[in-house]
N, C-alpha and C positions, 0 to 999 in steps of 0.2 A: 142529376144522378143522385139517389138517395147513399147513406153512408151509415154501415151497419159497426156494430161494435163485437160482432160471434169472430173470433179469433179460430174456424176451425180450419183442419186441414182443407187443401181447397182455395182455402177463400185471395181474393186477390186485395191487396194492399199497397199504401206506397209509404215510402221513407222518403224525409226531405234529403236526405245524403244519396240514398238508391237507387231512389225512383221507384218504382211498380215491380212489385215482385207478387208469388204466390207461398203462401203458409206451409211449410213441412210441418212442424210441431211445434205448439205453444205449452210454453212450460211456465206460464204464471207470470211472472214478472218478465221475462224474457222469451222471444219469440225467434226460431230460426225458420228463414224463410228463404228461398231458392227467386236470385234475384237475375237479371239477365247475365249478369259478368261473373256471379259466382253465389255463392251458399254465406250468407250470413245472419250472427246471433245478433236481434237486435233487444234495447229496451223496448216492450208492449208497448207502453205511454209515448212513444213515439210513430208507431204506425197507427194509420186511418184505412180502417175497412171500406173498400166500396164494393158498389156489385159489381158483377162479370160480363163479358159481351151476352154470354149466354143468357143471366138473369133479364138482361134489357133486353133482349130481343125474343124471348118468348113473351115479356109482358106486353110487349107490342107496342112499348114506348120509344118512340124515333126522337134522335134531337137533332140540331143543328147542320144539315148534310156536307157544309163547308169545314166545320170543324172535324166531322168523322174522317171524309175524304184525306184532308189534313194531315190529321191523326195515323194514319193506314200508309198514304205517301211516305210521312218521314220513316216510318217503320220500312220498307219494301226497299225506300232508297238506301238505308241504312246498309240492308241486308243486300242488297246488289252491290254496291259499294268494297264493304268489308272485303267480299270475296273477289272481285276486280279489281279496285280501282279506276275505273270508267270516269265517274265524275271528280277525279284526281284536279285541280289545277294547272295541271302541266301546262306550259304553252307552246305545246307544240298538237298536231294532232297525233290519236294511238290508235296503232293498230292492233288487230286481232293475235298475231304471234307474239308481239313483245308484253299483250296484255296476259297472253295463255303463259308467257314466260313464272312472269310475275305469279300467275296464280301456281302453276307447278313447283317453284323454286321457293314459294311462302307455303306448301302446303302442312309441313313440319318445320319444328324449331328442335334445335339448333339447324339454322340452311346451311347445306352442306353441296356446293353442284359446282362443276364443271361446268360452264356454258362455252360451246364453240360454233356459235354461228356464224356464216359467212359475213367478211366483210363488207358493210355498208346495210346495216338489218336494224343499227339502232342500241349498239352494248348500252350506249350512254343513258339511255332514255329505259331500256331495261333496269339497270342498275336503277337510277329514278323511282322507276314504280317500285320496284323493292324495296328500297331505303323507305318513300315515302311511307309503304303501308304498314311498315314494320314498326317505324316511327310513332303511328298513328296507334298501334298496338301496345304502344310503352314497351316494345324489346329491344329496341337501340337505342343509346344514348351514345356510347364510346363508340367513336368509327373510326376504321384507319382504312386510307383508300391509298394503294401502291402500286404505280403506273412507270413507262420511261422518263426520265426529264425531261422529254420534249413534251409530253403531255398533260402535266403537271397541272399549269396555266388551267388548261383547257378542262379536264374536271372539274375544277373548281368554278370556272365561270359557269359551265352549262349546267352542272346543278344547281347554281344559282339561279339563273336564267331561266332555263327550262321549269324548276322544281322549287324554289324559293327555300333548296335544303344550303345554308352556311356553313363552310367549312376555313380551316387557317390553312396557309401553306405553311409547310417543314423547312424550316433554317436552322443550318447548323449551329448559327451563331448564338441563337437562339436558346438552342441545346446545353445548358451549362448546367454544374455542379452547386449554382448559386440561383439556378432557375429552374424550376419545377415545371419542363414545357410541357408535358406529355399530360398533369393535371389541370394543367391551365387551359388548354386546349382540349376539346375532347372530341372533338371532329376533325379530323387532319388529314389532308392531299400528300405523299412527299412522295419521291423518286427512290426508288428501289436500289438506282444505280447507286445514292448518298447513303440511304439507309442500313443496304449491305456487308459494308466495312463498320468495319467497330472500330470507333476511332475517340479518345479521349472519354474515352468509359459509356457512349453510347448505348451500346446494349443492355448494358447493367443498368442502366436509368431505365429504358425500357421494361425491363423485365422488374423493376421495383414497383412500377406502376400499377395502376387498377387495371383488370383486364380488360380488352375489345370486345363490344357485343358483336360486333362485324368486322372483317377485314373484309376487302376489296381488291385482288389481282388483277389487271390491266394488262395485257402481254402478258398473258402467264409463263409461255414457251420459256422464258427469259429464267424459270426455274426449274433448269434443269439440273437431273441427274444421272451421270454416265456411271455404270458400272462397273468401267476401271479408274476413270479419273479422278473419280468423283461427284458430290454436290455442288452446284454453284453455291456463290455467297446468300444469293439470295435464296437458294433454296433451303438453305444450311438456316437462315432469321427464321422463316417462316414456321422450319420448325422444331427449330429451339422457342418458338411461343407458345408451338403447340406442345410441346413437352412440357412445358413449365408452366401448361393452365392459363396461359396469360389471351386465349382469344376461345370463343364461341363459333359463332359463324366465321365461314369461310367459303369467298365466292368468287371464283378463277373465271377469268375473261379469256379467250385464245382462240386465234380460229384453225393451230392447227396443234391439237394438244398431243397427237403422236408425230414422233419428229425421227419413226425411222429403226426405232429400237423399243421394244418390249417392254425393256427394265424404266427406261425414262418413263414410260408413259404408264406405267404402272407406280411411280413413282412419284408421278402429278399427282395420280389418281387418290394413293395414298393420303395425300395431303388435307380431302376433302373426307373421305370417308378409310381409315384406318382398319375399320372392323369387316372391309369388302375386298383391299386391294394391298398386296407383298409385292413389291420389285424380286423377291428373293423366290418367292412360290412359281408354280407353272402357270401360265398365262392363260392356259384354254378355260382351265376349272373358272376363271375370275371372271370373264368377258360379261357374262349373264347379271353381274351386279351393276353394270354400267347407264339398265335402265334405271336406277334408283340415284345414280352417281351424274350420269353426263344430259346434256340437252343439248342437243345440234337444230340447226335448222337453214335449209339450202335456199338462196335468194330466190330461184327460181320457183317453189312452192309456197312462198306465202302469197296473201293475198289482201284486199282490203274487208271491207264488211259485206261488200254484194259478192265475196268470194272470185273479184276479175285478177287476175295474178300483177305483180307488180312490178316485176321485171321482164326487160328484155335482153335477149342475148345480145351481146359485144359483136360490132361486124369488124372483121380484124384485115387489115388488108395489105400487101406487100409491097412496096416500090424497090425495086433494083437499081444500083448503080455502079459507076467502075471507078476504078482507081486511072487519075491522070498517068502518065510514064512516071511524074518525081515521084507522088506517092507509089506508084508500084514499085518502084527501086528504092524506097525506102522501106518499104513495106518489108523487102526482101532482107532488106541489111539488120532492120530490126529481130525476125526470124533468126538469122545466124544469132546474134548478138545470144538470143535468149538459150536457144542449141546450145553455144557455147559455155553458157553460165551453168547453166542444168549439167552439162559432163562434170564441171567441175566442182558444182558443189555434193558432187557424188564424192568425194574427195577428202569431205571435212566432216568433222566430229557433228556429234547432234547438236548442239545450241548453232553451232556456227552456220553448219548445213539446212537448219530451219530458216535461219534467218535471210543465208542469202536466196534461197524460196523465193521466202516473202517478196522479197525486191524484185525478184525476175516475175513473179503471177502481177505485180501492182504495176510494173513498166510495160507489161504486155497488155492489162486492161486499159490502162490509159492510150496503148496504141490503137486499140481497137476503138476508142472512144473519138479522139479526133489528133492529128500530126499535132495540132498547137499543143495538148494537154501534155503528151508524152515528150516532148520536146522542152517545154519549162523544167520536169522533172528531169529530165536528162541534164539539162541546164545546171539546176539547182545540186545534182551530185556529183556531176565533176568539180563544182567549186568547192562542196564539204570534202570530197577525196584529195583533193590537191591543200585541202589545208589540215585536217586531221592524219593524215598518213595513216601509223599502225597506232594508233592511242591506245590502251586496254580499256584505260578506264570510260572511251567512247562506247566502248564494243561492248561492255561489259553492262551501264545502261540501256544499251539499245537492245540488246538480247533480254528485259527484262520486261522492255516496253511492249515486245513481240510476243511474252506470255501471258502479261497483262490481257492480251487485246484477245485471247481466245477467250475468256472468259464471258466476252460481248460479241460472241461471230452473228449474233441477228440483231445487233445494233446497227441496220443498213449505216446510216450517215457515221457515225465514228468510222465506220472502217471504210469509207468512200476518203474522208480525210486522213487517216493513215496513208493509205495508198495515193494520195495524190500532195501531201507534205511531207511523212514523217518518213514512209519507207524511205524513199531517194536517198534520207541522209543516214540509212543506217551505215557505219564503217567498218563493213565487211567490205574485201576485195568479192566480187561476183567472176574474175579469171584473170589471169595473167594478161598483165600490160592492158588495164583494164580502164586508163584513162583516155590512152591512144584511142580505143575504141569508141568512148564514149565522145572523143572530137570529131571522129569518121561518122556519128549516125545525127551529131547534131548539126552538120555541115549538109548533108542529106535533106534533112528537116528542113533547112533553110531554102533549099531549093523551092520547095515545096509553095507556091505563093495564090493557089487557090485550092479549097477542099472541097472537091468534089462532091459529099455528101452534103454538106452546110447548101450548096448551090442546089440541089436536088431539092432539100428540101424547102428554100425561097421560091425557087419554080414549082413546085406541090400549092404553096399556098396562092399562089397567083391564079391559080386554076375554083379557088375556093370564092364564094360570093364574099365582099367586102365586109362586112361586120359581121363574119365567124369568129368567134373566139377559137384559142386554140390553147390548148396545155400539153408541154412540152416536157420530156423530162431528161435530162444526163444524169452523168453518175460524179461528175466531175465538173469542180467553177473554174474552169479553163475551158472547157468546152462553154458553161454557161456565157462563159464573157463573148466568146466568140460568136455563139448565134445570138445571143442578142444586139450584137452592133450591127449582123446583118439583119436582121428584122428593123434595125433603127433605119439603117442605111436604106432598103428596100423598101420601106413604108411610111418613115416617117420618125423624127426623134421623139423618145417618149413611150413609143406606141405598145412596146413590151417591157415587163420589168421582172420580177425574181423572186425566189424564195431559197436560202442557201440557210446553212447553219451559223453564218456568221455575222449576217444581215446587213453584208458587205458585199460589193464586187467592184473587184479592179480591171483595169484596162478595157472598158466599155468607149468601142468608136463610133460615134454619131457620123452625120452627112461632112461636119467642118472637118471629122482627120482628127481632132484632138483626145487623147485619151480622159476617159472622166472615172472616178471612182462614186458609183452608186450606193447609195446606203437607204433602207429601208427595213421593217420590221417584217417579220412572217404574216402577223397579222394585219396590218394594213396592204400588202401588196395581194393578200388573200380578199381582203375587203373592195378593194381597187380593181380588179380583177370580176368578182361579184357582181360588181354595180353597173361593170362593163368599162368602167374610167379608162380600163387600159383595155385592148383587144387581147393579147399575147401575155402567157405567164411561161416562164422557162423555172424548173425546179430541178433541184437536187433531191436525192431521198429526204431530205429533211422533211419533204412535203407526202413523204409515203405512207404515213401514218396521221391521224389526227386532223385534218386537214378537208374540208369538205369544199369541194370545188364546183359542183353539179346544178348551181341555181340557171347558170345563162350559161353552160359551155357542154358540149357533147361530144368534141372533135379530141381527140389525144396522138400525140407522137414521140414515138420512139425515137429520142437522137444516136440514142445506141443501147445497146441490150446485155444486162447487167448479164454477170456469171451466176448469179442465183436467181433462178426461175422466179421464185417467191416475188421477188421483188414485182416482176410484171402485175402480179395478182393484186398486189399493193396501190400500184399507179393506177391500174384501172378502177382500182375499190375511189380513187378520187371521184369519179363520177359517175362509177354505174354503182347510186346509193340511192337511197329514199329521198325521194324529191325531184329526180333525173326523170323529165317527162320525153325524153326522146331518146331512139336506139342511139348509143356511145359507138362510133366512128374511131376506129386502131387503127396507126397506119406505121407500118416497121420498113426504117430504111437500112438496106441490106446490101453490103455486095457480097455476091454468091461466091467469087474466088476465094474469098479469106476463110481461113479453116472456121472463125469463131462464125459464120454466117453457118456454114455447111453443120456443124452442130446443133445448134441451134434449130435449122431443120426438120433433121435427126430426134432429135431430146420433142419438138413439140407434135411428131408425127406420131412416138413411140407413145406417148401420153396419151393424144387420141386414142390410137385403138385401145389402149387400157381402158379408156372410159367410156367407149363403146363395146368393151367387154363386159362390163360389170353391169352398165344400162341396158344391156341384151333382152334381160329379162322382167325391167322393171315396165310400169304404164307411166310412171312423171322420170323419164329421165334426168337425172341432176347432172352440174358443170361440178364435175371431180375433181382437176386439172389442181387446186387448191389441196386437196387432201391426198392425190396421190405424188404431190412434189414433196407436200410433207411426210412422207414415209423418209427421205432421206435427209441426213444431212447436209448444211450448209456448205460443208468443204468438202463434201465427194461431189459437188457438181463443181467447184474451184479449181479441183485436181482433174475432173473430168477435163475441162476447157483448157486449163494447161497443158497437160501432156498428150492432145490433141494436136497440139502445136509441132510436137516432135516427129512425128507421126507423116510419112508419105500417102497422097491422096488417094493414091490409087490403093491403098490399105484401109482405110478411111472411114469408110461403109462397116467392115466387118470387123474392123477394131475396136468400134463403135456399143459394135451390137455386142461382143465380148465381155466389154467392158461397163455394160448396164444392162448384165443379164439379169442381176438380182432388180432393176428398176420397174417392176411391171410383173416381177416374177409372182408365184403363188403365193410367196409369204406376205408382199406388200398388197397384193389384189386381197388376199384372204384378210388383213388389216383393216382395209375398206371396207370391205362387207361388214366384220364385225361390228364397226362403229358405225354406220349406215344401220343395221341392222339390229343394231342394241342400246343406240340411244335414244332419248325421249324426243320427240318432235311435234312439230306443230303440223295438225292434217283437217286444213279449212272442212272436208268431210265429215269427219268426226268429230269434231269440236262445234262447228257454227251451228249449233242446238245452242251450246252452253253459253259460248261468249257473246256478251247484249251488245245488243247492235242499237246502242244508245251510244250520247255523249251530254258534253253543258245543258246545248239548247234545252234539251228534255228538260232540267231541273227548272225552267222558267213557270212553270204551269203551278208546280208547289209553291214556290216563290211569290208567285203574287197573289196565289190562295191562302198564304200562309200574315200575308200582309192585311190583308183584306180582314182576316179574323181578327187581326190585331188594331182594326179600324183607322188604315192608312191608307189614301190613296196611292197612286200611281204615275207616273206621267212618261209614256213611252213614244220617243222619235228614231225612226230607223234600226227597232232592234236594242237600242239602249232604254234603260229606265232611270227615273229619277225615283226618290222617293226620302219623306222624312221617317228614320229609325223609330218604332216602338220604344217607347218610353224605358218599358221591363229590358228591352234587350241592351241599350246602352252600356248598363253595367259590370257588362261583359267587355272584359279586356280583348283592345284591339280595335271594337264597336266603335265607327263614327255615326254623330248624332241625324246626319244627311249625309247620302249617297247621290251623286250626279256622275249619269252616262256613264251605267257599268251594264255590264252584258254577260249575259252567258253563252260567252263563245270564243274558240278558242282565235290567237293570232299570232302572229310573228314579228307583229309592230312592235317597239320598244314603247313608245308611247302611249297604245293601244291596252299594254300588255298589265298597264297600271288600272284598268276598269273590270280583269278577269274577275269573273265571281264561281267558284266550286266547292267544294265541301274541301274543307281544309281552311277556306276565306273565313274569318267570324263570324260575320255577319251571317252567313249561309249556317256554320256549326250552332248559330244560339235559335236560329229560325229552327231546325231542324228537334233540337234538346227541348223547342220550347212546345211544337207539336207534340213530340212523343209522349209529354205530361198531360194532354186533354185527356180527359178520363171517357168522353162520349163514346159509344162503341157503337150505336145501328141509326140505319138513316133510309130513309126511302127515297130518292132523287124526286124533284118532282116532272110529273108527265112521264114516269118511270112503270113497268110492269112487276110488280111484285114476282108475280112468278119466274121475275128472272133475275136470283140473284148470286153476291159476290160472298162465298164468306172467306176471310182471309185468318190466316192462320199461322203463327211463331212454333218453326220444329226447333229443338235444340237436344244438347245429350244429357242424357241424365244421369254416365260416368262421367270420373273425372277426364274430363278434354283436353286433346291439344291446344295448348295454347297460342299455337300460330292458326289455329282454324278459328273461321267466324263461329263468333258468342252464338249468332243465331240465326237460323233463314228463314224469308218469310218465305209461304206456299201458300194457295187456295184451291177453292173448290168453286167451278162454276156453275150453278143450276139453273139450267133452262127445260120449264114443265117437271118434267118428269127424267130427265137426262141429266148426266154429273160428269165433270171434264175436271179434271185436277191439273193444277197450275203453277208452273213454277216462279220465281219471286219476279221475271223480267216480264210475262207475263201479267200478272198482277196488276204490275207498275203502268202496264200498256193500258188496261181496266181503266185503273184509279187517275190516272194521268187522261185520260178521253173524257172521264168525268168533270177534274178541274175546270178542262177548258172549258167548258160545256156550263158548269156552275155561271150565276150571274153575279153581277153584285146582291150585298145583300137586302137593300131597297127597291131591289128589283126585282128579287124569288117571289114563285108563287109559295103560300102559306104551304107548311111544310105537312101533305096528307097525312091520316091516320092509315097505320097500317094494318088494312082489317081483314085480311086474306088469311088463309091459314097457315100457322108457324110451319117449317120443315123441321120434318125430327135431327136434331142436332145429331144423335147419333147415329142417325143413317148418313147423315155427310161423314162426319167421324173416321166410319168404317170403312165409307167408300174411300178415303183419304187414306186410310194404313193399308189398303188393299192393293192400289196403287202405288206406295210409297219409291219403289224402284224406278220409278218415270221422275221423282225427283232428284237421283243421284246425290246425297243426301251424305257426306262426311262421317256422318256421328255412328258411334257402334252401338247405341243403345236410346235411337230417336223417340220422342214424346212431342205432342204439341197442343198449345194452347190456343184457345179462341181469341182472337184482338178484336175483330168487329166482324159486322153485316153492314154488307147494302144489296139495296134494291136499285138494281142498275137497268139503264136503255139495254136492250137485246144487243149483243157483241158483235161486230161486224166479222 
């Protein structure tokens, strides 16, 4: 390529710092010139004029077709890329909605979204492509990622894992007046639960710091705000940051962000975009901002790349059983018990009358759970009643503990462990002569020496083919102990094991009778479970959340059925997620006599028809069952189930229906709609033009044409390549000097995971930087038809851009004869990419013909390119674009 030294507008040029830009105005000693990332003055005597695609392919000079092709690839990848993330590293594979995610939620900066997709759709892997590409962008550097405690761990691993993105974990200890954690650290995972209290000047060091280019909410429900109680803590941090400038981005995870009230959920909303949504303002004017604000997307409508959907509905199925005589006569005495206590603590002041609540709803879930659970707690409070009497200062603690815990009412496992240690010892009397009673029902208890339901359900699985897995869940590790000694017993020692919060279980009986205390971690009994080591996993909510159980298990049961709906939606999200290749098998064991069974009914019947109300008139019916539980809250389904209890049967039905008239009502149906109806989603229809239905492999074809230029062999066994590094590319940080058995493609082996190669790897980023500098721009393939060619083209804006939008896209134009087809960059990529493979070695090309056919007038492609320009749905408000090259390609299939 010849190299001119006319400096005028126009002309194309490159800087060793810039790379290739084109001339605005030369002002003599200095030169501004429009470069791909941005406008800058440079010194003249550092830029080299060369010609243009334009100049070289009217002269009719072709060079090198390996180099052009090259050249055009890394460009195209570039620009598909940018705006995806497609050939991302991840190791996992990506789909089309969590890719549409990422491109919606990147398409401005500052990102500002609500994301509330169904559980089990991939937050993590979203969050992933986010961070990655923003990263890639140079707009994040400080991140703060705020999830529950229990998930902590788990952020951090799988963005490591999945994303190669490094993060610290948050220690308080850490945190000191003599330690600067918050600058030392600029990537940081921590629990919202620790980070919420202000404790030994925490927040003030926060707020001293540099600010967040991102924050990260994880459970966002978790930041709530009631309109008479208040903000949570945590909603109260997040923004006091936001007051005091100290965060940019902010990106709320939650899959149920209305929780029942207006003011809250306008109050989320606030969080993310302040200039769209008032908890104080009328709610109807605001809903219409929420497509700018929120992004939902229902399991059941996404899809893969060939657009086949990816879930399947949940088959939910009921077993019945009864109660023996002991438990039925305990069953009964328990009832009174609770009766009793409910008159009385009608009786007592507010703290006092709260408290002994508390005790009566936590003694009646455990009785519903299994006679063993409710019976150790009975246990456990007549010995704290018989030795604290009337203490204050017991009482005076415990009414503290019981305000504390509202502040976490969807912290499923804390409040499983409240109600199955903490309540029993609160030291409130629950009624007169109240120890007597508690002798009368533990005596009861004792009768009790086989549970019906535990038996029910060892008979259930005997009926199952021998290597089912099966995942279980209670609400309480007294029930846990219990069915897993009968799973030992019935099948074999070992053959089940646990996930609890405490990563303990005691009085676990094998076939010898002897009591054992089991100890194992969440993650290995998760692991163990996986691989199949064990058949049988039994969990507490601990495992409700975070927790991916769907590789080898489809079967789940219900040992008992929490008083918050939600929670179901939870245990099922264990395995009806991505990766779950067969329909999830529910099986709920129920006996129909007990009011919480007959509820229960009731509450999931009334849900139906709600969401065969609202699906009436859709064509993709969606599973609502999640978003219309979230319209209420956590403790009116608690109080529902409780004073249920009081309640005679044959009232039952229409005390029911009384008492959950607002559950289904207009205001909660009309809540659905809105948010179904005004937030952003993913609709395989609409979208699968835009998102490429590319991934790695694809990059293989530039890759080894990109080698071959650099005069290196190759050496490929099964998909893997070997090859010695390019000299020039070496000195590129990161760069090793030989590559053996790496691949472009994605895996899930740990071992495996060590040979990924995608744009993010160096070796791929310096192959890529090092095509983009070939200066060649036209090439005639050989055994190619002139008359049918490629010209490809760089649009970008010529105001000033967002700077979360791609620098630039590539497009073309394809002529065949006399015909023009304008091309968008995946397109292109499909072109240039059929050509690579197609190229030979270069001791193998035929000598590269002269192109003696006659030029196309440049500006009739041009035209036809701006004429069309709406078929490339094109970002920029003020598009222009440059010529990169020509080829003369084989006719397009």
């Amino acid at each position: 390529m010849t190299v001119s030294n006319e400096f005028q507008p126009g002309v194309t040029v490159v800087h060793p710092q810039f790379g290739r830009g084109i001339i605005e105005i030369c002002k003599g000693a200095t030169t501004l010139v429009r470069f791909q990332s941005d406008f800058e003055e440079c010194l003249s005597k550092e830029l080299v004029a060369i010609t243009s695609a334009q100049s070289d392919y009217e002269s009719g000079r072709p060079s090198d077709p390996a180099r052009v092709v090259a050249r055009l690839l890394a460009e195209t990848i570039r620009s598909i890329n940018d705006a995806w993330g497609v050939f991302t590293p991840a190791r996992i594979d990506l789909l089309p909605h969590q890719l549409w995610v990422c491109r919606k939620a990147t398409e401005t900066w500052p990102v500002r979204w609500v994301i509330a997709d169904d559980v089990g759709l991939g937050k993590t892997i979203e969050a992933g492509l986010i961070l990655w590409r923003l990263r890639r962008l140079g707009l994040v550097n400080r991140l703060l990622i705020l999830c529950p405690a229990s998930l902590v761990v788990q952020w951090q691993e799988r963005l490591f894992n999945m994303f190669d993105i490094r993060t610290s974990l948050y220690e308080p200890k850490q945190d000191t007046k003599s330690v600067d954690f918050w600058k030392l650290n600029p990537a940081v995972v921590a629990s919202f639960h620790t980070l919420r209290d202000d404790k030994d000047g925490r927040h003030d060091r926060m707020l001293d710091t540099d600010p967040w280019d991102l924050i990260i909410v994880d459970e966002a429900h978790h930041l709530n705000f009631d309109e008479h109680a208040g903000m949570t803590n945590a909603h109260a941090l997040i923004r006091k940051l936001q007051d005091e400038e100290k965060l940019q981005s902010l990106l709320l995870f939650t899959g149920t962000p209305h929780r029942g009230k207006h003011f809250g959920f306008l109050a989320l909303m606030s969080l993310v975009r302040p200039d769209l949504f008032d908890p104080r303002k009328e709610h109807d004017g605001q809903l219409s901002g929420l497509r700018n604000a929120l992004i939902r997307n229902n399991k059941y409508s996404v899809t893969n790349l060939r657009g086949e959907h990816l879930f399947k509905r949940p088959e939910v199925h009921a077993v019945n059983y009864s109660y023996s005589s002991a438990e039925a006569g305990f069953y009964d005495m328990m009832t009174s018990f609770i009766s009793s206590g409910n008159a009385y603590s009608t009786k007592l002041d507010g703290t006092q009358g709260r408290a002994v609540m508390l005790v009566l709803i936590a003694l009646q879930k455990l009785a519903s759970s299994s006679v063993a659970a409710v019976k150790s707690a009975l246990h456990k409070r007549l010995i704290k009643m018989r030795e604290v009497g009337k203490l204050m200062a017991q009482r005076v603690a415990h009414s503290r503990a019981v305000d504390d815990l509202q502040e976490s009412e969807d912290d499923f496992d804390r409040h499983t462990v409240f109600e199955e240690e903490s309540a029993p010892m609160i030291a409130f009397d629950l009624m007169e002569n109240e120890c007597s009673r508690l002798e009368e029902l533990i005596e009861a208890a004792n009768n009790v020496e086989k549970e019906t339901k535990i038996e029910a359900i060892v008979e259930h699985l005997r009926t199952l083919p021998e290597d089912t897995s099966v995942l279980f869940f209670t609400e309480y590790k007294v029930t846990q102990a219990l069915l897993v000694s009968e799973l030992w017993r019935a099948f074999g020692d070992g053959i089940a094991t646990f996930i609890n919060g405490d990563n303990l279980l005691n009085n676990v009986f094998g076939k010898s009778g002897t009591p054992q205390t089991l100890r194992e971690s969440r993650d290995s009994a998760k692991d163990r479970f996986n691989e199949g080591t064990v058949r049988f996993l039994v969990s507490t909510e601990a495992a409700g959340e975070g927790v991916d159980l769907q590789h080898r298990c489809s079967r789940l049961i219900h040992v008992d059925l929490p008083w918050n709906p939600m929670r179901l939606q939870q245990r099922v999200g264990r395995l009806n997620r991505l990766g779950q290749k067969d329909i999830v098998k529910v099986t709920l064991f129920q006996n129909p006599d007990t009011v919480e069974s007959r509820i229960w009914s009731l509450l999931l019947d009334k849900i139906d028809r709600i969401s065969h109300s609202i699906n009436a008139a859709s064509e993709d019916p969606e599973d609502l069952h999640q978003m219309i539980l979230g319209t209420s809250q956590p403790r009116f389904y608690q109080q529902l189930f409780y004073d249920a209890s009081t309640k005679k049967k044959e009232r039952l039905d229409s005390w029911f229906n009384e008492r959950t008239g607002q559950l289904g009502g207009a205001d909660a149906v009309d809540v659905v709609r809105e948010l179904i109806g005004n937030a952003q989603c993913f609709d395989f229809d609409n979208v699968s033009k835009e998102v490429p239905k590319l991934d790695l492999p694809d990059l293989a074809n530039f890759f080894k044409l990109s080698l071959r230029c650099n005069r290196r062999q190759i050496t490929e066994v099964d998909g893997f390549i070997s090859f010695k590094t390019p000299d020039g590319w070496t000195k590129r940080r990161g760069v090793k000097p030989r590559y053996e058995q790496v691949k472009f493609g994605r895996t899930k082996s740990k071992e495996a995971q060590k040979s990924l190669l995608g744009i993010g790897s160096a070796v791929v980023d310096v192959a890529i930087e090092t095509a983009c500098e070939i200066t060649d721009a036209f090439a005639t393939l050989p055994g190619s038809d002139t008359a049918c060619e490629l010209f490809v083209f760089r649009s970008f804006d010529k105001v000033t851009r967002n700077i979360a939008q791609p620098k630039s896209i590539i497009c073309g134009v394809y002529k065949l004869t006399e015909s023009f087809k304008v091309l968008r960059d995946q397109e292109v990529f499909e072109l240039l990419n059929q050509s690579a493979a197609e190229l030979k070695p270069q001791n193998e090309q035929l000598p590269t013909p002269e192109a003696k056919n006659k030029r196309t007038n440049l500006d009739e492609i041009t035209t036809h390119l701006i004429a069309n320009i709406s078929k490339l749905n094109l970002p920029f408000s003020a598009p222009d674009f440059e010529l990169l090259g020509v080829i003369a390609v084989a006719k397009a299939t």
